[in-house]
N, C-alpha and C positions, 0 to 999 in steps of 0.2 A: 384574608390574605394580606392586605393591606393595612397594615396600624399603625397606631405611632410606638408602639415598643417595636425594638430592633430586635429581629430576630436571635443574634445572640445572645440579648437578654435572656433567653427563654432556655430552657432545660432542654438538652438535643432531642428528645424521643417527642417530644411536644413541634419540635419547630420541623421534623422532617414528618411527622404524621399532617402538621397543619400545612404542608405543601405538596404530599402526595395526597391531598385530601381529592383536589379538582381533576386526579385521574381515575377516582371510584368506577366501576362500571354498575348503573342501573339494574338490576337485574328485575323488576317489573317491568322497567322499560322495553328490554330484551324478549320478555316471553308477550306481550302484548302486540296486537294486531302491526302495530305502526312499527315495533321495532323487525317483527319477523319478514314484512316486505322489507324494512332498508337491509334487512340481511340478505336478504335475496336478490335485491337491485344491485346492491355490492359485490356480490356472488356473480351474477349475471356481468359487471364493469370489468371485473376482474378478467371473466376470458377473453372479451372483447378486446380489452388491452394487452393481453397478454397473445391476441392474434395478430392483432396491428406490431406491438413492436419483433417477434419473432417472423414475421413477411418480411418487414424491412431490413432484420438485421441476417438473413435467409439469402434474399438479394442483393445485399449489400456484400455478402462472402464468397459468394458463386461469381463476384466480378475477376474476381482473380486470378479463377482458373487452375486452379492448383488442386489436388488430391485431397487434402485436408477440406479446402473451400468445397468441395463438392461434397463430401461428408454432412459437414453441418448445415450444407442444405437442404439436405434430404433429412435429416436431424430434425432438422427445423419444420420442413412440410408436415412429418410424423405429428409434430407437434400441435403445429397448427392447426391440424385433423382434429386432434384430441381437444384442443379447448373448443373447437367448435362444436363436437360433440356434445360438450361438455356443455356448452350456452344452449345449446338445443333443447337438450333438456331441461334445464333449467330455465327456458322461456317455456315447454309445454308442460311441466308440472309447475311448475308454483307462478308464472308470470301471463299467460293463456287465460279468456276468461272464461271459464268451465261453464257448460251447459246443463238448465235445470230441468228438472223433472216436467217441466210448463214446454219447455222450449224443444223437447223431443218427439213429444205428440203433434 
């Protein structure tokens, strides 16, 4: 990515493949152990946050007291239900350490 030729020296199909090169996705990376937990941790990040900022912005609209504002707080609760749902599962299948054959005897 760095040379001493300037990139407009270069032929355009060359100078924009050699800059979307460092956004390839790995795809062994992906189907291998280490990539399937960071999918899953991220999976997992994802409702958490998306529980944290829909409580705040839930409470923060029910301050107003208005029709609408109580709408989307309940909007919101719904919501907030579903990703935790959502992380539940996703903490008892894929993030929970599963019990072995050894460990139920």
């Amino acid at each position: 990515m760095f040379s001493a030729w300037n990139r407009w020296d270069r032929p355009p199909e060359e100078g924009a493949a050699a800059e979307l090169q460092g956004f390839a996705v790995d795809k062994t990376f992906l189907s291998s152990l280490k990539g399937i937990l960071l999918e899953t941790e991220l999976d997992f990040l994802r409702c958490v946050s998306a529980i944290i900022i829909f409580l705040v912005v839930s409470f923060a609209a029910v301050t107003s007291r208005e029709g609408a504002a109580i709408a989307a707080f309940v909007f919101g609760v719904i919501l907030v239900s579903v990703f935790a749902y959502d992380a539940f599962k996703i903490y008892r299948t894929e993030m929970a350490p599963q019990a072995t054959q050894g460990d139920q005897q």
